[in-house]
C-alpha positions in Angstrom: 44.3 40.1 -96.3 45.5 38.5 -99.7 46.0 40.9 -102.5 44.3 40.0 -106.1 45.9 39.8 -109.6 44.4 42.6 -111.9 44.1 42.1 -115.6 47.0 44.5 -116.2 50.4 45.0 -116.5 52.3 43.3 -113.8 52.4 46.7 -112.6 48.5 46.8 -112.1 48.7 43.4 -110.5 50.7 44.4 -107.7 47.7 46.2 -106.6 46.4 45.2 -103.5 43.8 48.0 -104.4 42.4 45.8 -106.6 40.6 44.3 -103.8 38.0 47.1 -104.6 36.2 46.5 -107.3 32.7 48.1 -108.8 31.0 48.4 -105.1 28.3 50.2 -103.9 29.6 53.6 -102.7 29.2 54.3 -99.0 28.0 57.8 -98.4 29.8 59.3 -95.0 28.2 61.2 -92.4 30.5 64.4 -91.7 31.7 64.5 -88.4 31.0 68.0 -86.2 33.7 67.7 -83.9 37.3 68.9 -84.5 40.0 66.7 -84.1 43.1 68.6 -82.9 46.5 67.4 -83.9 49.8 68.9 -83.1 51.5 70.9 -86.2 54.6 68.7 -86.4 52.5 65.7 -91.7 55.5 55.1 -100.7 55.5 55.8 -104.9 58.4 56.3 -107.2 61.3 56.5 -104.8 63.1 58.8 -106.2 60.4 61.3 -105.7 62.1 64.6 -104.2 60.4 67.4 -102.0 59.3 70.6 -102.5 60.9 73.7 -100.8 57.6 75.6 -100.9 55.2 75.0 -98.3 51.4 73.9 -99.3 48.4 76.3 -98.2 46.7 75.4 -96.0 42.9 75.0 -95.3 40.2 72.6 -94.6 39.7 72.9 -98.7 41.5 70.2 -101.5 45.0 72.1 -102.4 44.5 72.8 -106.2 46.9 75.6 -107.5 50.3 75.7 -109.9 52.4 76.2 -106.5 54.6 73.3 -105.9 53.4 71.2 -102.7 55.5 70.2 -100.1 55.9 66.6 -99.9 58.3 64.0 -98.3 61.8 63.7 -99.5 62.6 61.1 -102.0 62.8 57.4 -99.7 65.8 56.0 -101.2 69.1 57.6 -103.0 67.7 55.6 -106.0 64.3 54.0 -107.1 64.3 50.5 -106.5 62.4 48.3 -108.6 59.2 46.6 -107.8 60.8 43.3 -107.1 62.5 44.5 -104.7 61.6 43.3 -100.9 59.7 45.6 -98.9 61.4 47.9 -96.5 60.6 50.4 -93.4 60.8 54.4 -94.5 60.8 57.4 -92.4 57.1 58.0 -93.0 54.1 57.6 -90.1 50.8 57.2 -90.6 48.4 59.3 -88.3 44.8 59.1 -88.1 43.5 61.3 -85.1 40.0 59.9 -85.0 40.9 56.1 -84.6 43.9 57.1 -82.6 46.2 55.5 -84.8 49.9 56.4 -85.1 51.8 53.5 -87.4 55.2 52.9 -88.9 55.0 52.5 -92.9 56.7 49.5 -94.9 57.3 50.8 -98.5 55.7 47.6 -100.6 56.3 46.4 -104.5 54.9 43.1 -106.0 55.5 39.4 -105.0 56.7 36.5 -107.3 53.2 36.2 -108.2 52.8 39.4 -109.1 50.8 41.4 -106.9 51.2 44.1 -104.4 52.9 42.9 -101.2 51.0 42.4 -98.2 54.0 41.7 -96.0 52.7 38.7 -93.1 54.0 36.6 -90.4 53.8 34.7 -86.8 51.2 36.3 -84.6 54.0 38.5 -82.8 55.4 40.0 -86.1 55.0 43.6 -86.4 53.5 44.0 -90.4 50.1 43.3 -88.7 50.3 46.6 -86.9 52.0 48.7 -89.8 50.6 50.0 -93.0 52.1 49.2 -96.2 52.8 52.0 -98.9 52.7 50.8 -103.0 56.2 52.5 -103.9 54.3 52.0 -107.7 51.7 54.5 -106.6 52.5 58.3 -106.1 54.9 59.7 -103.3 51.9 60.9 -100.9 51.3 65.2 -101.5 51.8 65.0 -105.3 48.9 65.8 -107.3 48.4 62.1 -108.2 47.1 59.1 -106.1 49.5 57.4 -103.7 47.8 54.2 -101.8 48.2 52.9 -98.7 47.1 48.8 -97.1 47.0 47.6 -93.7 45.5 43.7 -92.2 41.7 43.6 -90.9 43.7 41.2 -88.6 46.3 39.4 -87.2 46.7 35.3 -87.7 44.7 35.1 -84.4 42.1 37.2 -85.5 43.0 40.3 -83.3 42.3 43.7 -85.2 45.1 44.1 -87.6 46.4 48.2 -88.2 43.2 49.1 -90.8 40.8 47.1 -88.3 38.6 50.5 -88.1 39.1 52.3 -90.9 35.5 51.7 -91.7 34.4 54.0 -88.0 36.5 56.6 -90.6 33.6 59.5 -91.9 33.6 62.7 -94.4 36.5 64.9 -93.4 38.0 62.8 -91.0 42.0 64.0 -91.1 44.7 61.5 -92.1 48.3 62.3 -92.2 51.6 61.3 -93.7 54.4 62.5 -91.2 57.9 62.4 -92.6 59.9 61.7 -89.5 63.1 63.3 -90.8 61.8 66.8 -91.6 58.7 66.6 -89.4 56.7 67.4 -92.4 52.8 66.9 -92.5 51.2 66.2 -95.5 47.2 66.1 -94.4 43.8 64.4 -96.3 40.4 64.5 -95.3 38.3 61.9 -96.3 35.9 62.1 -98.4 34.2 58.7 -99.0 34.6 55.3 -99.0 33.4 52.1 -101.0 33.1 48.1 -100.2 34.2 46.4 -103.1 33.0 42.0 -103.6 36.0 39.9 -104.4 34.8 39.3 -107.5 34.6 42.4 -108.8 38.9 43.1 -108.4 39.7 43.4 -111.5 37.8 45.3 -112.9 40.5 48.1 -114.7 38.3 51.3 -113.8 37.9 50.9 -109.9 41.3 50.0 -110.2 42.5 53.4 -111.3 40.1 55.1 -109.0 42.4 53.1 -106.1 45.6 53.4 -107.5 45.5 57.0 -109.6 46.2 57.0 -113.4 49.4 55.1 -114.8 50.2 51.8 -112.5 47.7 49.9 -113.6 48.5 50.3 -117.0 52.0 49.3 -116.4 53.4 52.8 -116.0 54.5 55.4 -113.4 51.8 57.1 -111.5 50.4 60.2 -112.9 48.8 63.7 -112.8 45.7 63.2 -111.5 42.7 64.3 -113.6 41.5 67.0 -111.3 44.9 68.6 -110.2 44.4 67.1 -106.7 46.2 65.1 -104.3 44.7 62.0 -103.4 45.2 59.2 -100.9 43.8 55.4 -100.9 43.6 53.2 -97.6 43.1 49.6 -98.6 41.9 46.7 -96.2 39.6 43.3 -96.0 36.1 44.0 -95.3 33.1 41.3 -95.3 33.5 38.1 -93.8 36.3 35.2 -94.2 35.9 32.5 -96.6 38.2 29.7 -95.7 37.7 28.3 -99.5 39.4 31.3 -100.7 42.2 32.0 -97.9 40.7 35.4 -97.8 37.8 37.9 -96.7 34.8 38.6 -99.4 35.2 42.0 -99.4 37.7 44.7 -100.0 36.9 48.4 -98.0 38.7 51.3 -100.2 38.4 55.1 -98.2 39.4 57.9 -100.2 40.9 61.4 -99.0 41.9 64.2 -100.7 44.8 66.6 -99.9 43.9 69.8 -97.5 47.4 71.1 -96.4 
């Protein structure tokens, strides 16, 4: 998966969001069985946690109590130039059976959001990438998350089957040091053309208010806490180095 430039700031250009441009939206069936998952759950980095526990409930979290979210990733924020890095975060998806290791990402030299690659064997094809520009995943504001479609020898990469994903599916940021959940449900999902990247408004809707305008991400509209997972989708054009499609599922905070 090769990220776009956006028409922003180089802030907005890191997004690898902007893959998902002005598509049609995909409605999701809601799924009737219950997925169990043991109780055990990147943004600014200097994002620190909350002491008070969120509610919880199969409903969005919208209140003035502070939510719990992971503890800040580094002792300081590092810039977006910086090279990407493993944090103590996991991401969990129950219904695809996915349990990955997160590399926190920033841009590349040419500006864009980091999609770390490699040989075949390298592990970034099987770990999801978190946009340290976007929010620390809990805060009310919009923290987004890309993974490969595949691997260099066209074996399912870690976001692979995020499209099997459906209304309400659970998806869950564990902080490995405090054991921490922070869980979404998703609520829908939409398949972007290539063309249609950088366009500024599906932009925000991947990345939250504030990065792709160059600034820090921001208190989202609604008072929610939202979460972006970011992949290829379509088919492979070898003119472009790249699929023809971007796949962008939404989920909202629940607990």
């Amino acid at each position: 998966m090769r990220p776009l430039a956006s028409t922003g700031s180089t802030v907005a250009t890191l997004l690898v969001a902007a893959v998902l441009l002005a598509g049609s939206a995909t409605q999701l069936p809601t799924r009737t069985r219950t997925v169990a998952w043991p109780a055990t759950g990147s943004a600014p980095a200097s994002a620190s946690a909350s002491t008070e526990p969120a509610a919880a409930g199969s409903r969005p979290t919208k209140s003035h109590v502070p939510l719990a979210v992971p503890a800040a990733m580094a002792a300081q924020r590092l810039p977006l130039s910086a090279a990407f890095a493993p944090v103590p975060l996991e991401l969990r998806i129950p219904s695809l059976g996915l349990h990955v290791s997160v590399l926190a990402v920033g841009m590349n030299s040419k500006h864009v959001m980091d999609a770390p690659m490699g040989p075949a064997a390298s592990p970034v094809w099987q770990q999801a990438f978190w946009y340290r520009g976007s929010a620390m995943p809990g805060l009310r504001s919009t923290a987004l998350f890309a993974g490969h479609i595949d691997d260099p020898l066209g074996r399912p990469g870690v976001f692979a089957d995020i499209d099997k994903l459906r209304k309400g599916d659970l998806v869950v940021v564990h902080d490995t040091r405090s054991g921490l959940d922070v869980r979404f449900a998703v609520t829908t999902a939409t398949s972007y053309p290539l063309d249609q990247t950088t366009d500024p408004a599906v932009l925000s809707r991947m990345y939250g208010t504030g990065p792709v305008n160059g600034k820090a991400a921001q208190h989202s509209v609604d008072g929610l806490s939202h979460l972006t997972l970011v992949t290829c989708a379509g088919t492979f054009d070898n003119g472009l180095g790249t699929h023809n499609r971007r796949l962008a599922v939404f989920a909202t905070r629940i607990a």
